[in-house]
C-alpha positions as CSV (number, residue, x, y, z in Angstrom):
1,X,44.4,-13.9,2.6
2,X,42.5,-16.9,2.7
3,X,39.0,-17.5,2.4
4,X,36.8,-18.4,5.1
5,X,34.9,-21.7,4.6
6,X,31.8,-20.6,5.2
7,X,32.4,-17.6,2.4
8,X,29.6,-18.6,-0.3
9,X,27.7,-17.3,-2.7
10,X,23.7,-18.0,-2.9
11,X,21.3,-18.2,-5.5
12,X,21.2,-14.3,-6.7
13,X,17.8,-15.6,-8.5
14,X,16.1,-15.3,-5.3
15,X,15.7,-13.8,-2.2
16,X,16.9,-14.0,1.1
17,X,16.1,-16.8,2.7
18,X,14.7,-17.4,6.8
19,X,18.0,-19.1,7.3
20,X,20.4,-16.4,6.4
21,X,20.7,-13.5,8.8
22,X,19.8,-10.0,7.6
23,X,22.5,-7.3,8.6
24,X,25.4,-5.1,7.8
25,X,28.8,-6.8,8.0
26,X,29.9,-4.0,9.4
27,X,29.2,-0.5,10.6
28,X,32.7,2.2,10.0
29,X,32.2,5.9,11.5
30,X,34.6,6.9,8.3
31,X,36.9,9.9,8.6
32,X,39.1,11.9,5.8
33,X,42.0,10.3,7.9
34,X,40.8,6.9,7.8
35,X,43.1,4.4,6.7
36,X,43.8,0.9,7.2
37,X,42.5,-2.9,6.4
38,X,39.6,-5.0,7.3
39,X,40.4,-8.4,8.8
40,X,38.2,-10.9,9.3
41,X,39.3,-13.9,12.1
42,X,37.6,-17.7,12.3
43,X,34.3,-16.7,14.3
44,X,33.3,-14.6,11.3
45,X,33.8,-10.7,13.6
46,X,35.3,-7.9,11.7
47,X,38.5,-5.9,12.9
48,X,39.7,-2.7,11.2
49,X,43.8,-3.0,11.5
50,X,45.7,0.9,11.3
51,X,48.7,1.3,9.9
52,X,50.6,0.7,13.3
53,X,49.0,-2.7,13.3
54,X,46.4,-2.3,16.1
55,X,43.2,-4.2,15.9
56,X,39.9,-2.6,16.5
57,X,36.7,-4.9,16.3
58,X,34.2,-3.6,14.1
59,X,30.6,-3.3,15.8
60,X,27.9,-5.4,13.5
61,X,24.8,-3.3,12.9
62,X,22.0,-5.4,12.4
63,X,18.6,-4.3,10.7
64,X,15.3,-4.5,12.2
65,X,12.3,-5.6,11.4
66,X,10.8,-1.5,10.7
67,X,14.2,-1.4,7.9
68,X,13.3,-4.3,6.0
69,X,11.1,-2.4,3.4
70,X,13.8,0.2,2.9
71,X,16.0,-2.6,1.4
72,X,15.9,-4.8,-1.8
73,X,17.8,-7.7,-0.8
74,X,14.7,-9.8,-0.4
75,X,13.3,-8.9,-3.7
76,X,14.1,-11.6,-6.6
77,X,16.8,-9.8,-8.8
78,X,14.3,-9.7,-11.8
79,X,11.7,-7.4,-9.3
80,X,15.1,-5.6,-8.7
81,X,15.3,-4.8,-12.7
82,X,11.8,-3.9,-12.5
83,X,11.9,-1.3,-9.8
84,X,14.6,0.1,-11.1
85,X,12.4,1.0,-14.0
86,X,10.8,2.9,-12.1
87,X,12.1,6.7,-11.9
88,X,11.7,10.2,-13.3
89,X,14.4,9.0,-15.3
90,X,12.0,6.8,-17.6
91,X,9.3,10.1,-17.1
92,X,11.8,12.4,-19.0
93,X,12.6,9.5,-21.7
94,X,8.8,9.1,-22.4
95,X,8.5,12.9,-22.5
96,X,11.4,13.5,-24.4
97,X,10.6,10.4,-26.9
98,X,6.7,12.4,-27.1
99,X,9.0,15.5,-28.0
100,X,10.9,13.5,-30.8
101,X,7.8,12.3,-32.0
102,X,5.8,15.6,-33.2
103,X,9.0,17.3,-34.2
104,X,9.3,14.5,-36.7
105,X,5.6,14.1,-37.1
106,X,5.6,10.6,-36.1
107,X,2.2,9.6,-34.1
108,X,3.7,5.8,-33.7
109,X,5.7,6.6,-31.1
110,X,3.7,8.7,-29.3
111,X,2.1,8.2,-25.8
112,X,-0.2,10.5,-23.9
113,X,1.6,10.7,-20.5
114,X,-1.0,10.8,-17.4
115,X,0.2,11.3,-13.8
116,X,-1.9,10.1,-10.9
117,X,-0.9,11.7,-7.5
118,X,-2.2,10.3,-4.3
119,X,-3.8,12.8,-1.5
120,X,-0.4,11.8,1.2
121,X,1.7,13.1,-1.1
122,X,-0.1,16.4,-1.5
123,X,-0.1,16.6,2.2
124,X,3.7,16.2,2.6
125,X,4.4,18.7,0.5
126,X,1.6,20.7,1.8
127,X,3.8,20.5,5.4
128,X,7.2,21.3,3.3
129,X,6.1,24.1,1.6
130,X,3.6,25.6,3.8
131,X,1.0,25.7,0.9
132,X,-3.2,24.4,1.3
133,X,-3.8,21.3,-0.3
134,X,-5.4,22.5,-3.4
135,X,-2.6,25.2,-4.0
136,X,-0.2,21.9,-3.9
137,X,-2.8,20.2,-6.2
138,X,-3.0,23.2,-8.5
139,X,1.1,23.7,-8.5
140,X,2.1,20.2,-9.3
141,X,-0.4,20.0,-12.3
142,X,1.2,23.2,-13.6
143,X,4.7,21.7,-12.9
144,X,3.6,18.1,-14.6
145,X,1.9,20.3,-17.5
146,X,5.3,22.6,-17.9
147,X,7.0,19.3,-18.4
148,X,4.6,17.7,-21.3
149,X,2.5,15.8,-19.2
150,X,-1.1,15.5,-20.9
151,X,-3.5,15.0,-17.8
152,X,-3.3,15.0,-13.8
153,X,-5.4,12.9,-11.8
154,X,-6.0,12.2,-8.3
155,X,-6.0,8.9,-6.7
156,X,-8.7,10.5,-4.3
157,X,-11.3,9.3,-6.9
158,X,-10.1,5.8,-7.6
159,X,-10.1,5.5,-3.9
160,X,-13.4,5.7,-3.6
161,X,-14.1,2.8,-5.8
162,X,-11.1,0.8,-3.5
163,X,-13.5,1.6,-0.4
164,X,-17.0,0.9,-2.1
165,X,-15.3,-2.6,-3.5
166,X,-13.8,-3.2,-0.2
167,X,-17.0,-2.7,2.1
168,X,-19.0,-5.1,-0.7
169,X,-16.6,-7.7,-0.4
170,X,-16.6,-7.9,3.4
171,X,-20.4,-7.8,3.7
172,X,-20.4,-10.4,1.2
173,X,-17.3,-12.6,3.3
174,X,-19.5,-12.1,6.6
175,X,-22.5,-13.3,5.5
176,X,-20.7,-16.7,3.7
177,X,-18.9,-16.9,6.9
178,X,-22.7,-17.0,8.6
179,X,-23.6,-19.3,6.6
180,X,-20.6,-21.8,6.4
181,X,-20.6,-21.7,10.5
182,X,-17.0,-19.7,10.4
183,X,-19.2,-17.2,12.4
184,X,-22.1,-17.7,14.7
185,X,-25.0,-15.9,13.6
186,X,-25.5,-12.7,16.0
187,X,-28.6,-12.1,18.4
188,X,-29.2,-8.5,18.2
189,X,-30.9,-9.3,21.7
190,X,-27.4,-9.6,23.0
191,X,-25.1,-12.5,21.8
192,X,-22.4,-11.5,19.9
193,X,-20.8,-13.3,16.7
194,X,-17.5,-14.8,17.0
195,X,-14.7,-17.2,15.3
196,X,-16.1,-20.8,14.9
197,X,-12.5,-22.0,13.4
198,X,-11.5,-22.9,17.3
199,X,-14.4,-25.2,17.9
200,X,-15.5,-26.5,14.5
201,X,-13.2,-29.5,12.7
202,X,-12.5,-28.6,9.1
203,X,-15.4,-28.1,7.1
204,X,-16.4,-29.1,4.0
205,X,-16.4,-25.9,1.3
206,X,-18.5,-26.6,-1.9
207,X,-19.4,-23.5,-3.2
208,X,-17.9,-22.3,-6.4
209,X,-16.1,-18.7,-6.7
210,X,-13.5,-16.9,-9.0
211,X,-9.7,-17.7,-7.3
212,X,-11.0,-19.8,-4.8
213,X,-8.2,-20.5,-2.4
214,X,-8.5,-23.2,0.6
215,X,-5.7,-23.1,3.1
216,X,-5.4,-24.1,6.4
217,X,-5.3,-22.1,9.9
218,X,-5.5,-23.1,13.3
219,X,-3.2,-24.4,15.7
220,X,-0.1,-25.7,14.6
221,X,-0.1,-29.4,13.1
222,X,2.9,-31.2,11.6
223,X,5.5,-29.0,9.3
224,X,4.0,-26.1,11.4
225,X,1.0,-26.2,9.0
226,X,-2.2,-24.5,10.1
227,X,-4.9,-26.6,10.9
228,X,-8.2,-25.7,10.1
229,X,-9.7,-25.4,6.3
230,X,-9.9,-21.6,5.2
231,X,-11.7,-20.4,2.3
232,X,-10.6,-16.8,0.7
233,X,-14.7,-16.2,0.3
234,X,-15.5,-16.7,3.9
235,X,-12.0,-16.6,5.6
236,X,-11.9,-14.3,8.9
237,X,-11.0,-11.6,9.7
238,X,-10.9,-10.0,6.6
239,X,-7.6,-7.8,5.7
240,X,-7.0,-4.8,4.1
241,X,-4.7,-4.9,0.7
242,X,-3.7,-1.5,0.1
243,X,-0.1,-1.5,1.7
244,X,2.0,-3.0,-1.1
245,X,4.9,-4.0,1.8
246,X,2.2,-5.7,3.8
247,X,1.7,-8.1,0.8
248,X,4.7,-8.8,-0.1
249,X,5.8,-10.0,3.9
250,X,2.6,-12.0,3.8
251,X,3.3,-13.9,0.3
252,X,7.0,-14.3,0.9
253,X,6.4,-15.2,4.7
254,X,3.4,-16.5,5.9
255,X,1.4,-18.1,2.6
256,X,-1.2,-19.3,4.6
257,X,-2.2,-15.2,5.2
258,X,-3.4,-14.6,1.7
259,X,-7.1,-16.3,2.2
260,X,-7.8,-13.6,4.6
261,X,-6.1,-10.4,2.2
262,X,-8.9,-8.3,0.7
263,X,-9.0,-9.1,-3.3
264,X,-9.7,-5.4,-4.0
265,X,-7.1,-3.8,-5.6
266,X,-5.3,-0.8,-4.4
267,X,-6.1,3.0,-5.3
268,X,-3.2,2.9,-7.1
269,X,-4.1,0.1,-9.2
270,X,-7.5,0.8,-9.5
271,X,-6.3,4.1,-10.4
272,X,-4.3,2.1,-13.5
273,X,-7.4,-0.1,-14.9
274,X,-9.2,3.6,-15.1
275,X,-6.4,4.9,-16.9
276,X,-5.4,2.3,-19.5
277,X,-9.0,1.1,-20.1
278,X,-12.0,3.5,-19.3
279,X,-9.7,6.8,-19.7
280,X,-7.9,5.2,-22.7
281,X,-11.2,4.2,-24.3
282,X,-12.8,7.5,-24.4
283,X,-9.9,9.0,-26.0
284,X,-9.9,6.4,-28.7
285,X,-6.6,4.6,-27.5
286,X,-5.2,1.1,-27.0
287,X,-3.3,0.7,-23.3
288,X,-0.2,0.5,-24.5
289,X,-1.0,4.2,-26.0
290,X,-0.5,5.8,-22.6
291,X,1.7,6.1,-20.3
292,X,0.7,6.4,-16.9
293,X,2.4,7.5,-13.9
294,X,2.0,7.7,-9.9
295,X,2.9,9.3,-7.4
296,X,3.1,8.2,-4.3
297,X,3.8,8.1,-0.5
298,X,5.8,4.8,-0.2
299,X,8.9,2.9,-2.3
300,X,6.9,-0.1,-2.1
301,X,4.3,0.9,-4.6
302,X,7.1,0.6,-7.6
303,X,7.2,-3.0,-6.4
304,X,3.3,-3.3,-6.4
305,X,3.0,-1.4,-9.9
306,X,5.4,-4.5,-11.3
307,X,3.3,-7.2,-10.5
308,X,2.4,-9.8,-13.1
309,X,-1.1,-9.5,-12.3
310,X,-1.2,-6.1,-13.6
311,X,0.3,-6.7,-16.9
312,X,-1.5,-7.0,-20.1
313,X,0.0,-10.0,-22.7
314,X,-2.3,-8.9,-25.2
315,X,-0.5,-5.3,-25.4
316,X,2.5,-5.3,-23.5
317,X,1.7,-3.0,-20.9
318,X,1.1,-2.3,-17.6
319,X,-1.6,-0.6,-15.5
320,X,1.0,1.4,-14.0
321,X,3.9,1.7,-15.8
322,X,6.1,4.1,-14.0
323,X,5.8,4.8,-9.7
324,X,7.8,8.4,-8.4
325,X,7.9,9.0,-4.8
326,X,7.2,12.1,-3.4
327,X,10.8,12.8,-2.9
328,X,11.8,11.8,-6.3
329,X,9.1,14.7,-7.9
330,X,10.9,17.7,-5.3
331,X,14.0,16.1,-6.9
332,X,13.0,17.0,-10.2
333,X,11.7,20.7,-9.1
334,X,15.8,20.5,-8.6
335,X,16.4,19.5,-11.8
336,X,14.4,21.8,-13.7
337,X,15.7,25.0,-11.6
338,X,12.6,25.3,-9.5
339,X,13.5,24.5,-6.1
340,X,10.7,26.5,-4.4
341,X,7.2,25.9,-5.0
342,X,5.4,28.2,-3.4
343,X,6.3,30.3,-6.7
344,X,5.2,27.6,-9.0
345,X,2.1,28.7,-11.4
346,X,-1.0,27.4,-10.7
347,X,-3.5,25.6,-13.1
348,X,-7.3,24.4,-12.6
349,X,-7.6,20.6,-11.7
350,X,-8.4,18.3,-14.5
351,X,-12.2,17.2,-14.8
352,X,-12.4,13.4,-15.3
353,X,-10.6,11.5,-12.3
354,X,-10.0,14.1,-9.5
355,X,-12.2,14.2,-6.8
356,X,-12.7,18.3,-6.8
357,X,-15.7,20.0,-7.0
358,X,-16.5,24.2,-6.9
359,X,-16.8,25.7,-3.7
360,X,-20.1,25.6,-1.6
361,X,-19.9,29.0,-0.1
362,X,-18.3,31.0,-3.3
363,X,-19.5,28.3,-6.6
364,X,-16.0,29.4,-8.3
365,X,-13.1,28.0,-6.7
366,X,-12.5,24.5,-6.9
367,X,-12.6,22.3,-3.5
368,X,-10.7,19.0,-3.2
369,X,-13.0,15.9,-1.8
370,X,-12.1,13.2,0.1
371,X,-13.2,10.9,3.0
372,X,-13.7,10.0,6.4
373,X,-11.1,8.7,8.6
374,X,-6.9,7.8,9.1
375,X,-4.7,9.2,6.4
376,X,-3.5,6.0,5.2
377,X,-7.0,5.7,3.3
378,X,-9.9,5.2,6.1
379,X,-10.5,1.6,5.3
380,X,-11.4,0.5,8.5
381,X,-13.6,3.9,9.2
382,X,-15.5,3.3,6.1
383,X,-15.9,-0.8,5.9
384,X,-17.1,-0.5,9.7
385,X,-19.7,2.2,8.6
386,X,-20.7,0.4,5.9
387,X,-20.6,-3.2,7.4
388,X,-22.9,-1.3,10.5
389,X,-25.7,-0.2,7.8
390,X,-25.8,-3.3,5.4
391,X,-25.9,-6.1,8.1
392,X,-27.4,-4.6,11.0
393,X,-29.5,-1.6,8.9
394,X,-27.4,0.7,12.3
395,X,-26.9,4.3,10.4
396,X,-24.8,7.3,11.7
397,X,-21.6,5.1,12.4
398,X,-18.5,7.5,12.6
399,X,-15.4,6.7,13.7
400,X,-13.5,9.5,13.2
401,X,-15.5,11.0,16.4
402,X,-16.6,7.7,18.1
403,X,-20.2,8.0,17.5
404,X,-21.9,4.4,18.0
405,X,-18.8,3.0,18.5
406,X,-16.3,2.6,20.8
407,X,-12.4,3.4,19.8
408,X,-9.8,2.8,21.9
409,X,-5.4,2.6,20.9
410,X,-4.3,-1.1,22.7
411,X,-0.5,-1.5,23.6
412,X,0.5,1.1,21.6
413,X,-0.5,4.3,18.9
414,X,-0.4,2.1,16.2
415,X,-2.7,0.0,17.1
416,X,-6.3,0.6,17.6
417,X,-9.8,-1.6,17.8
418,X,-13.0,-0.3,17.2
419,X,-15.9,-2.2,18.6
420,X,-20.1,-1.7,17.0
421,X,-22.1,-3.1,19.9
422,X,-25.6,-4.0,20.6
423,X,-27.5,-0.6,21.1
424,X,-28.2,-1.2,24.8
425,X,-27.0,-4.0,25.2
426,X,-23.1,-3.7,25.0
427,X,-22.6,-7.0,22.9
428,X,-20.3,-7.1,20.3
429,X,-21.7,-7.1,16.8
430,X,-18.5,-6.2,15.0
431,X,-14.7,-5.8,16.1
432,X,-12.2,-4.1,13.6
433,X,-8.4,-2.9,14.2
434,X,-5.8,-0.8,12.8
435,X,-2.4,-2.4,12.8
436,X,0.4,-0.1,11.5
437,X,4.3,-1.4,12.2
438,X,5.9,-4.9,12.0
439,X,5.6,-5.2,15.4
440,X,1.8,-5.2,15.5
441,X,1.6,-7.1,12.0
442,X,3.4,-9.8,13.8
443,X,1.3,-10.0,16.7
444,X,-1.7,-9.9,14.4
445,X,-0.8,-13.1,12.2
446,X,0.1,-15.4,15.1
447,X,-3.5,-15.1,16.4
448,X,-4.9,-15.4,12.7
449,X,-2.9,-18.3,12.4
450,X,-3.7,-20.0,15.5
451,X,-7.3,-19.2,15.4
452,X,-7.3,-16.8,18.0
453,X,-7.8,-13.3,16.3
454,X,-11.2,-11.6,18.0
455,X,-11.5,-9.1,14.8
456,X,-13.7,-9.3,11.5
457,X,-11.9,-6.7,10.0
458,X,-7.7,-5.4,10.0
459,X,-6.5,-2.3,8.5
460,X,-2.9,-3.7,7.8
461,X,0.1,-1.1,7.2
462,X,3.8,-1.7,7.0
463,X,4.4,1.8,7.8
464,X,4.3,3.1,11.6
465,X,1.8,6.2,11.3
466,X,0.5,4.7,8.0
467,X,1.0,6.2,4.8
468,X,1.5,9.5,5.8
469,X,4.8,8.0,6.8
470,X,5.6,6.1,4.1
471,X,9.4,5.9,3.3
472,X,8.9,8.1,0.2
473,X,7.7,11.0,1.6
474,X,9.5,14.7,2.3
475,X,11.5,15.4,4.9
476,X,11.1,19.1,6.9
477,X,12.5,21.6,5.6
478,X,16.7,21.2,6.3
479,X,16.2,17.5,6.9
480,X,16.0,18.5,10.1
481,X,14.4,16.0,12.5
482,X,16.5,17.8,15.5
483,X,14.2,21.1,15.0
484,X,10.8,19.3,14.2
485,X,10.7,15.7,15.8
486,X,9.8,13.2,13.8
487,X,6.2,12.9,15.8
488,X,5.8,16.5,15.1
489,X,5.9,15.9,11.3
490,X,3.7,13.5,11.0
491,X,1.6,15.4,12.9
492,X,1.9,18.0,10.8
493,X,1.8,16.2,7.3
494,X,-1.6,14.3,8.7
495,X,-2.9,17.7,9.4
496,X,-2.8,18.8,6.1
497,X,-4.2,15.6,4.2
498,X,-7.3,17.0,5.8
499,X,-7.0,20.4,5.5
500,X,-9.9,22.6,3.6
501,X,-10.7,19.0,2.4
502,X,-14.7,18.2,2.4
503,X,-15.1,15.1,3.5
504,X,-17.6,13.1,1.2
505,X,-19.2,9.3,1.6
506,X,-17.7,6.9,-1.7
507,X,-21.5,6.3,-2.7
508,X,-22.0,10.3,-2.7
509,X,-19.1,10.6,-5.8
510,X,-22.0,10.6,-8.5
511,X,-19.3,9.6,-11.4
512,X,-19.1,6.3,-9.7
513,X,-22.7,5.1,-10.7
514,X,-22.1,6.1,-14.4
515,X,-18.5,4.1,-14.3
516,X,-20.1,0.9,-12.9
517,X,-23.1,1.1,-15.4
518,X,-21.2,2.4,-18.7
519,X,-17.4,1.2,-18.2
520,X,-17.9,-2.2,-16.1
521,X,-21.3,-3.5,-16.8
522,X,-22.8,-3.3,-13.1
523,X,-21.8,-4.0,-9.8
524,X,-20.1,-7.7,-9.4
525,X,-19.9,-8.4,-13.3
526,X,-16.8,-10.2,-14.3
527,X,-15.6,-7.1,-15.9
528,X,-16.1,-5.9,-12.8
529,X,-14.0,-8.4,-11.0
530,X,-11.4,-8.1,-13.6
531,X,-11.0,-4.3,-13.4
532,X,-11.4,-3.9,-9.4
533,X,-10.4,-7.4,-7.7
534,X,-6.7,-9.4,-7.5
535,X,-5.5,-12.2,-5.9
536,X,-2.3,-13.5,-4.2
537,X,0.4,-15.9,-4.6
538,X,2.5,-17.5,-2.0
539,X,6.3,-17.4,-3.0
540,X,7.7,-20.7,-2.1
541,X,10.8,-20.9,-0.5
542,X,13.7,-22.8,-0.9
543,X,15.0,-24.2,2.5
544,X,17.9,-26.2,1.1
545,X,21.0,-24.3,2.9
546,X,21.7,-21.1,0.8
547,X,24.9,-21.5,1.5
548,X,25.6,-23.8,-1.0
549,X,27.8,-22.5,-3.9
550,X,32.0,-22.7,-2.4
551,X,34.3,-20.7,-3.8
């Protein structure tokens, strides 16, 4: 058969470009009796010819916009190696190479193994297994332990220093944006702040800052480049960096985004400088001594944990070296012959990193902590209460139960806005929204990019439902979304990241004081900025027709 001319192969360095359609070729409904050829004709369709010689065209299934993050093709092929890394596989062979090691009594090539496991993972299994949260805490620290794992940590903790960090850095953004004219200056006698970027020309930005980055927004000019000057430390509205698939469809899609991404690092990665740094410090150990391991809600983070940014040169290592879903750990109950937990031991909760304290009413059991708001981290509930009490000295914000603010879900559940106004008064001081979905992201960035986005702060998630519906977490029980809708679960899995959890402000965690003062030198030191803050880069893409290499 002869080739099509338009069969070629594109640069397998890099990935997919916005001029090559993303779908399936074809989609077969395959049958033990299925037998035959596929034929493809001059317009490119697909026909499956049976042995009698009759042509059936093939349907194309194409992939939408919410599928994207379940697929690697636009990944470069060395992120592909990376990821791939990135499995309980490489947990047994560090565990195994510890086991080597003190059988033959050789300290060299040992590594204490730490696993971090985020609070949405405990909840979906939680929902599986019909266990509390702290029995799911308590079981998969016996499991880890059973296995050689040294300590278990929760990324609870490291959150709270993601939420402190992200509520000082937009209070600080705000006020440079008050003072650079990006914002008008609010009358608390009623005239609300808003976006100067539709008015103003560009303007002039002269004052120094760590990974200063001007870009430019607006409407569109020539090349469809934005048009107005944006700088990172006073660029509006301000948006959350947590959701690893968030950043990578800003950097590899719409560069002129990244001014406006929060620079704090993730839980997870926060979570990482802790572990390699502080933890590894007190134990007497060099990074590249331990071998760290999350757990987590969403593919994505494997991708995040990979990043350049979070590699040390000096000893070869990253923050995060190894990312397991949460259905990649109930595979390796499987492997290990334990396929039900709710028989699984139960051990106390490390001290150190997990946010557990002893029980109120009895002072013996242990209690997990946590925070206010959505289960994908409460980002926007705590930078609004925080942004409320710093600039406008308003106290007794909550979001979670509308108090001194007003809530309300626009177009659809997965997006929300929450307005602080004016006591009295009804103007708008502040105007923050939860976007969750590809749909919303992409409404969101064609009104940052023309200059018409009304909000000071986004919570940004790839993931409809957030986190708690992150592509890597458990299924019911049976896989069975017929019996428990897919709505139902969620509900159920977001019901249990709270459950018999005491909710607790970042600034209350008293560890947190002692880790800024001992382990970073203060609050905005470089170290600081080094351990806690990241930046961005914009992938630049190659518009030259990819399909460039003939056969």
């Amino acid at each position: 058969m002869a080739f099509s001319g338009a069969l070629t192969l594109s640069d397998l360095n890099d990935f997919i470009s916005p001029s090559q359609a993303c779908i399936k070729p074809v989609e077969v409904a395959k049958t033990a009796e299925t037998q035959g050829a596929i034929k493809v004709d001059n317009s490119g369709s697909y026909y499956e010819v049976s042995q009698d010689g009759s042509e059936t065209k093939l349907e194309t299934a194409t992939i939408s916009l919410n599928d994207c993050l379940a697929c690697s093709g636009c990944i470069t092929s060395a992120e592909s190696v990376l990821v791939t890394l990135q499995s309980q596989e490489e947990l047994y062979s560090i565990l195994k190479q510890n086991k080597i090691a003190i059988e033959t009594n050789d300290p060299s090539t040992h590594r204490t193994v730490v696993v971090s496991i985020s609070p949405q993972t405990r909840a979906s299994f939680a929902a599986k297994y019909q266990q509390t949260p702290i029995q799911v805490a308590r079981k998969l620290t016996w499991f880890f332990k059973s296995l050689g794992v040294h300590s278990v940590f929760d990324t609870s903790f490291s959150r709270d220093l993601a939420l402190l960090e992200t509520g000082r850095e937009f209070v600080d953004r705000y006020r440079k944006a008050i003072a650079k004219g990006v914002l008008k200056p609010p009358n608390m006698n009623g005239s609300a702040p808003e976006t100067a970027a539709a008015t103003s020309g560009d303007m002039e930005v002269d004052v120094p800052k760590p990974r200063k980055r001007i870009i430019r927004r607006g409407a569109a000019a020539t090349n469809d480049e934005p048009a107005v000057a944006v700088e990172t430390e006073s660029a509006m509205p301000m948006l959350a960096s947590a959701c690893p698939g968030w950043i990578c469809y800003a950097e590899k899609t719409h560069g002129y985004m990244l001014p406006y991404i929060s620079e704090t690092k993730s839980p997870q990665q926060i979570m990482g400088s802790m572990v390699k740094n502080h933890f590894g410090s007190q134990l007497g150990l060099n990074p590249d001594q331990i071998y760290h391991v999350c757990v987590m809600p969403c593919y994505d983070k494997k991708l995040e944990a990979s990043r350049s940014d979070f590699y040390s040169d000096l000893y070869k290592t990253r923050d995060v070296d190894c990312v397991i879903t949460s259905t990649e750990v109930e595979k390796m109950f499987a492997e290990q012959g334990q396929t039900d937990m709710s028989v699984f031991g139960e051990v106390d909760l490390d001290l150190g990193y997990n946010s557990v304290v002893k029980d109120p009413n009895t002072g013996a059991d242990q209690v997990l902590i946590g925070t206010s708001g959505n289960a994908s981290g409460g980002f926007l509930e705590y930078v609004m209460q925080y942004a409320a009490r710093e600039i406008f000295g308003i106290d007794g914000v909550d979001v979670d139960k509308a108090v001194g603010v007003e809530v309300k879900t626009v177009r659809n559940s997965d997006f929300r806005e929450v307005t602080l106004e004016v006591p009295g008064s009804g103007e708008v001081l502040l105007k923050f929204a939860a976007a969750y979905g590809f749909r919303n992201i992409q409404n969101l960035v064609r009104k940052v990019k023309t200059g018409k986005s009304p909000y000071h702060f986004v919570e940004v998630m790839a993931c409809p439902s957030g986190c708690i519906n992150g592509g890597g977490q458990l299924k019911p029980p049976g896989d069975n979304f017929v019996a428990v809708p897919l709505k139902d679960w969620i509900a159920q899995v977001d019901a249990q990241y709270r459950n018999g959890v005491l909710a607790r402000k970042p600034e209350e965690n008293p560890v947190l004081e002692q880790l800024y003062r001992e382990w970073l030198g203060g609050v905005d030191t470089p170290k600081a900025r080094e351990q806690l803050r990241t930046g961005y880069h914009a992938v630049e893409q190659n518009l030259v027709n990819p399909l460039a290499v003939k056969w």
